[in-house]
N, C-alpha and C positions, 0 to 999 in steps of 0.2 A: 516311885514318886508320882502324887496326884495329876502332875502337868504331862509326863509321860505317856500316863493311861489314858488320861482326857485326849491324845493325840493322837495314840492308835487310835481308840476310840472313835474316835471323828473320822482317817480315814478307813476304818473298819468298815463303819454304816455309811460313807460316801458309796465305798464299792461294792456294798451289799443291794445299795437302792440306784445308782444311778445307773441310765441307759445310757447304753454303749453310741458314743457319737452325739449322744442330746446334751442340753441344757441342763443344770443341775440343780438343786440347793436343798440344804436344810438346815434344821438349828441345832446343833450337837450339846450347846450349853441349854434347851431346850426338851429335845431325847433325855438328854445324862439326867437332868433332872428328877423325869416323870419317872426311868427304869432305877435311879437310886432310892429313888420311894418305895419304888414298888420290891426293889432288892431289902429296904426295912422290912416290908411286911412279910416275904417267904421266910421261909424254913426249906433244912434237910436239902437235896437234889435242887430244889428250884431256885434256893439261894445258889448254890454249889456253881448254875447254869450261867443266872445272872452275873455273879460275882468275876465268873472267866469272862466274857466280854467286858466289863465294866472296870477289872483291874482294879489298881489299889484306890480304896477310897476318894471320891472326889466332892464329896458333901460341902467339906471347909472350903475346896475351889471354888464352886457353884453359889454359895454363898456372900463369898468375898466379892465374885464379879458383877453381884447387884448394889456393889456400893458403888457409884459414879459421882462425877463432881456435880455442882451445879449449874451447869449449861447444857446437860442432858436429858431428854424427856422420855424417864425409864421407866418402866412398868412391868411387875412381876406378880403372876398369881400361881399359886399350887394348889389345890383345891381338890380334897376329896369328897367328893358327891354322893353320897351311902342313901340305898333303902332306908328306909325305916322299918325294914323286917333286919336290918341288919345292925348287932352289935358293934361298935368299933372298939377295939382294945384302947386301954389309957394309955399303954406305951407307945402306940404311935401316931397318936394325939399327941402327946407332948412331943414326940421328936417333929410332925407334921408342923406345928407353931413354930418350932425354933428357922423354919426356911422361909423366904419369902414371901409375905403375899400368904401363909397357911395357914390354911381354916377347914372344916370340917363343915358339908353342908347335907339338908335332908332332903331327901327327893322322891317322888312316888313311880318308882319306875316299874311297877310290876300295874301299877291302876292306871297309871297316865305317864307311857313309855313316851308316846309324841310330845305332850306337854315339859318332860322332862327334858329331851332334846332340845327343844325350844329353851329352854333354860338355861341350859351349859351353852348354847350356843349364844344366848345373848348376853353371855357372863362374858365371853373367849370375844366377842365382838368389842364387848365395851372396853377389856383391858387394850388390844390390840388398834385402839380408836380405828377401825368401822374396814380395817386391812384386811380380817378373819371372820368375816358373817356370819360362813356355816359353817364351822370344821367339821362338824358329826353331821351327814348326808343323811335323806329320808332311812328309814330300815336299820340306821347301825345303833338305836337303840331297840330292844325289847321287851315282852314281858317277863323272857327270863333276865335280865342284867339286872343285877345288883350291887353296881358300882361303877365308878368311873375317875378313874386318876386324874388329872388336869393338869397342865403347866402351861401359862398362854406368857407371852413375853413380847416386851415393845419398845424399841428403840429408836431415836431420834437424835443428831448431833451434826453439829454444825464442822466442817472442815476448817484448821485452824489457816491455812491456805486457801481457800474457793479460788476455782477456775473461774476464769473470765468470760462472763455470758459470750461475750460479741466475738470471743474466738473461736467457739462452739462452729465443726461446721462438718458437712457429711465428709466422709474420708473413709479411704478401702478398708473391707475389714474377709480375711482368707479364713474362710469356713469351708467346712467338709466338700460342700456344695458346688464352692467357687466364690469368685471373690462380688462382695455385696457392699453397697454404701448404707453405713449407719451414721448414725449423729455421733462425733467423736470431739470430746473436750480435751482441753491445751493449758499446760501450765509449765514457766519458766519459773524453776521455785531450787532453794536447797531443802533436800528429802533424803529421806532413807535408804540408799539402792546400797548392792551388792551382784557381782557377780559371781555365785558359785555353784559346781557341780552341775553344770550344764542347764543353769534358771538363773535368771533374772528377777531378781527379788524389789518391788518397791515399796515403802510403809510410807503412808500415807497419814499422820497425824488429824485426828479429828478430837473438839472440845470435850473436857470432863472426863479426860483420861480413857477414851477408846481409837484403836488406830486400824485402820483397814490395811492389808496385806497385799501385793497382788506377785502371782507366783507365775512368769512367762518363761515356759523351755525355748530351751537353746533350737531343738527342733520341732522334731509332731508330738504334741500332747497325749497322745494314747500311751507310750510306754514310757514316756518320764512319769509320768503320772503313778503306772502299774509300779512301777522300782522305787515308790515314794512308800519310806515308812514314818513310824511314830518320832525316830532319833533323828532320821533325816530332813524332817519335816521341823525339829524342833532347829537341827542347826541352821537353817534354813529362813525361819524367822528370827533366829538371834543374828544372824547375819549382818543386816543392813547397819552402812555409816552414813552419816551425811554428807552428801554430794549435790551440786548444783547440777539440775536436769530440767531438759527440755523433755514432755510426758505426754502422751497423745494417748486417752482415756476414752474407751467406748462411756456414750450412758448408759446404765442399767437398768433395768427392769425386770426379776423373774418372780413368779409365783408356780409354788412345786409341790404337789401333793404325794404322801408315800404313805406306802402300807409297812409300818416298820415291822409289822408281826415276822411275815414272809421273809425280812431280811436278818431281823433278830432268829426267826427255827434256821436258816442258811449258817448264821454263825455259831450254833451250838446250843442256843435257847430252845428246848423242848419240851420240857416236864411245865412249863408254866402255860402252854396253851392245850394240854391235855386233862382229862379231870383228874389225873392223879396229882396234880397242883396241891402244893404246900404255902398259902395264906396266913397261916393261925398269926402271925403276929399282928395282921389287918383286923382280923377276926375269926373268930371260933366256927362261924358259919362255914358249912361244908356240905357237898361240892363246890367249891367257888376257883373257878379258873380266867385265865383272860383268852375273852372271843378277839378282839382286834387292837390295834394299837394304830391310829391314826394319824399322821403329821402333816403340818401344812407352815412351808416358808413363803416369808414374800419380801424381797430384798429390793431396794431403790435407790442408784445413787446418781447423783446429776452435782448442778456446778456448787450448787452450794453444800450441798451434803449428804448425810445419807440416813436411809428409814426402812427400818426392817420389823418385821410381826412373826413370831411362828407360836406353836399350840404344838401340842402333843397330848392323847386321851389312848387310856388305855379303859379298853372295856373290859370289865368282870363278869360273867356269868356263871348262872347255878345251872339244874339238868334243863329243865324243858326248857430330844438341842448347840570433808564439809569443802571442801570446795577445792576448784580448779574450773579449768574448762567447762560448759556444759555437756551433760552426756545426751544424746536424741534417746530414747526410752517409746517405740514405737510398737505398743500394743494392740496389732493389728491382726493378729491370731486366735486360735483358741487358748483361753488360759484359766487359771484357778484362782480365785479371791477369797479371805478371809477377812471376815468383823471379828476384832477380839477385845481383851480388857487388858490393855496394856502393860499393867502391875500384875496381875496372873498369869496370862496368857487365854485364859479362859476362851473359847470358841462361839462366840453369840450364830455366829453365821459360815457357811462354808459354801462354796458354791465353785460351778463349772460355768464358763462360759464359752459358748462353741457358736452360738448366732445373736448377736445383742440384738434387741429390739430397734 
């Protein structure tokens, strides 16, 4: 099942990229994207590679979760950026249009590797309104690239419950560290909680059909975490009923950059950053492999809502993402939070949080 995959998936590349004790995030609905693109265009071993991490199809997922209602400020681009020394096949052209936001663009990246940079980065700026300036750093274009995947993604939505500004107020928050005051938001509301398998689950309704997750262990976060799979993770969010809770919410802030390359050869992907890479259905041009794969999340959530941007680019080169009591719900630890799409379950965001800002 596509929602399955989509969920190893998620915590596959969580514990492929994140640092042990730090802060977390990325955008799996984001990733899955740009690697399901790039899984149309291999062939032979390189699809074989992709297709094991990636599991069963999750195209029609990824698809479905850019349909949201009208009170959300959603923004999808997929964007393939080709030479103009390089043919694109029409087959995946046409599959590239039928995704969000896809289009097919020309760039001079062997004449003008900077000025191209400059380019994709003011494309991934503009979808991301102004979150994702520079995904692609000086140098990670050159004269050898010949392509560059793109998925930039932007979300916006209003909580169908907002916390109360004037309850907003610093309160302890037990970090690795030792215990620290951050701004901690307060709401007496009926929500989503469950307690099971040693987590405390809250869902959080936000407008136009997306709902933020927040997943607190019973105890230390390091090995609930590790013992967390794709099934366990899915029972986990079907969980929650509606209960009347009292809910003491850190505010949010992260921005997280990852080198998915290093974490995708860790999980089995090989053949696709070596020159024996299999492209033909991108294009016939050969050698063409991928030098890097770059991601960059940034997640925001305070009393009224939440805003989140991530980008993913993979680079190509040639040779040279209900009542009772109230319960206290005190989120004062390290824990794991999820943005999803309600109706899918889709993954827009995933994240750790072990020091709120």
């Amino acid at each position: 099942m596509a929602l399955d995959s989509h969920l190893t998936f998620t915590l596959a590349l969580h514990g492929a990229t994140a640092l042990p004790g730090a802060d977390a995030c990325l955008s799996p609905y984001s990733a899955a994207s740009a690697l399901v693109l790039a899984h149309l265009a291999a062939r032979g071993r390189t699809a074989d590679e992709l297709g094991a991490v990636l599991g069963d199809d999750q195209g029609e997922l990824l698809r479905a979760a850019a349909e949201l209602g009208e009170d959300v400020q959603l923004a999808v681009a997929n964007t393939l950026w080709a030479s103009d020394l390089v043919t694109v096949e029409d087959g995946f052209q046409s599959e590239l249009v039928r995704w969000p936001g896809g289009k097919v663009e020309t760039a001079p990246f062997k004449t003008d590797p900077e000025g191209t940079r400059e380019r994709i980065n003011a494309d991934v700026d503009q979808t991301t309104h102004g979150l994702i300036p520079e995904l692609l750093p000086d140098g990670a274009i050159h004269a050898d690239t010949r392509a560059s995947l793109v998925n930039a993604l932007y979300l916006k939505t209003a909580w169908r419950h907002p916390f109360p500004e004037q309850a907003t107020a610093d309160a302890d928050f037990h970090t690795p560290d030792g215990v620290r005051q951050v701004p901690t938001m307060h709401l007496d509301e009926s929500v989503g909680y469950a307690h099971e398998n040693g987590w405390q689950v809250v869902r959080l309704t936000a407008e136009g059909g997306v709902e933020t997750v927040i997943l607190l262990p019973d105890g230390d976060l390091d090995p609930a975490e590790a013992a967390l799979d794709g099934p366990a993770l899915r029972g986990l969010l079907e969980s929650p009923k509606q209960r009347k809770v009292q809910l003491s919410l850190p505010k949010i802030s992260l921005d997280v950059r990852a080198d998915l390359d290093r974490a995708l050869q860790a999980l089995g992907v090989r053949e696709l950053f070596t020159r024996e890479a299999d492209l033909t259905g991108l294009t016939e041009y050969r050698p063409l492999w991928v030098d890097s794969i770059l991601h960059q999340a940034v997640l925001r959530l305070d009393e009224q809502g939440l805003e989140g941007a991530a980008a993913t680019a993979i680079q190509m080169r040639t040779m040279s993402l209900i009542s009772g009591e109230p319960l206290e719900v005190r989120v004062d630890r390290p824990f794991l939070l999820l943005v999803r799409h309600a109706e899918t379950g889709a993954v827009y965001f995933f994240a750790r949080v072990v020091r709120p800002a």
